[in-house]
Every structure is written in structure tokens, then in C-alpha cells.
C-alpha positions in Angstrom: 11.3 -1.2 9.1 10.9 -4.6 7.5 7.7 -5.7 5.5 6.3 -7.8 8.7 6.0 -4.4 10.6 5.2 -2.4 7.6 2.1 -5.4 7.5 1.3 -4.8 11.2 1.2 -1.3 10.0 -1.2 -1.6 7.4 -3.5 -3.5 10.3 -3.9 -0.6 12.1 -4.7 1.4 9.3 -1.4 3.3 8.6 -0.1 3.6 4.7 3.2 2.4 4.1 5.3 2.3 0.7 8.9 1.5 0.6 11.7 4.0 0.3 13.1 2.4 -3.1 10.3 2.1 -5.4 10.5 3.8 -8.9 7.0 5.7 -8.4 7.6 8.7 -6.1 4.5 9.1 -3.3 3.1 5.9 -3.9 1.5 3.7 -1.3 -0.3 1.0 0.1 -3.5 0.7 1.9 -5.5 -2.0 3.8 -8.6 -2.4 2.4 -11.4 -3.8 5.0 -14.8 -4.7 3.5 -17.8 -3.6 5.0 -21.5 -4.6 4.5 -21.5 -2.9 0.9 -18.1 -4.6 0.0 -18.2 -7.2 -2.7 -15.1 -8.8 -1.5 -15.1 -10.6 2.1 -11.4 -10.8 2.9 -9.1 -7.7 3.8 -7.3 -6.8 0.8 -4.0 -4.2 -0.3 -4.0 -1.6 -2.9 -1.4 0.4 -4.1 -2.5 3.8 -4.3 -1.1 6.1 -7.0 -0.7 10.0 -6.2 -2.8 12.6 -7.8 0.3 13.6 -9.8 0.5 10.4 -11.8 0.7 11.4 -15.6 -1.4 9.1 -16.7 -3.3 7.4 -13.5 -3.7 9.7 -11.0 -5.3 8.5 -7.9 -6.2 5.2 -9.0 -6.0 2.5 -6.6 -4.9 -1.6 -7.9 -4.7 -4.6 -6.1 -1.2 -5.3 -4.8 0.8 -8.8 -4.4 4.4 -8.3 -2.8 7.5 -9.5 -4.8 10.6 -11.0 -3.0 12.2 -7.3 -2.8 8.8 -6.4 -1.4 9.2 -9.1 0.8 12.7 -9.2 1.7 13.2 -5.1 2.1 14.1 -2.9 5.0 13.3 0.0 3.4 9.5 0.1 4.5 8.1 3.4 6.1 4.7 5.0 7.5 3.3 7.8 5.1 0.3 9.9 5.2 -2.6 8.9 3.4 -3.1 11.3 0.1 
């Protein structure tokens, strides 16, 4: 799938990552704030896997790149 549907995806609360990244099992994640959220607009974060040598499970902000972008490689994962 391309990134617009791995987007509409991510709006229904699916995780997506894309086939060719570097980082096996990683994946990203629609963030919507709630009441206790400090942010006020729907964000992504890219979600490392527990196995991560050196940041397991930690979650960072995410801004596409062109490949992002451009890719065909997108597909629905299980959250983790």
C-alpha cells in the first residue's frame, strides 16, 4: 500500500511501518491527545521494539522523508 492509505490507516488506529526500513519490527502509531495530553493536535511516533539494543520500546516523534512519502512498501502490523 502507498503512504496515503498507510495514513488512512493510522486514522483508524492501525500501526503501520514500511517493508524496507533498516530497523526490523519498527512502527508507527497515531497519537490522539486526550484531556491529560499536553499536545492538542494528533501526532506520529515511531515505536521501537522491545528488542532494540540500546532503545527498547521507546517511542519518538516521526516526520516522513520523500522515500517515506513516495513508497509502496507500506503495511498494517500489530501493535507491540
Amino acid at each position: 500500500m502507498d503512504f496515503a492509505d498507510a495514513l488512512r490507516a493510522l486514522k483508524t488506529g492501525a500501526c503501520v511501518r514500511n517493508e524496507y526500513w533498516n530497523g526490523k519490527d519498527m512502527y508507527l502509531y497515531l497519537q490522539i491527545p486526550d484531556e491529560m495530553s499536553k499536545m492538542n493536535v494528533p501526532y506520529i511516533y515511531l515505536c521501537m521494539p522491545d528488542s532494540h539494543p540500546v532503545y527498547p520500546h521507546v517511542m519518538v516523534p516521526w516526520t516522513p522523508s520523500q522515500l517515506d512519502l513516495m513508497s509502496e512498501q507500506w503495511e498494517i502490523v500489530a501493535r507491540s
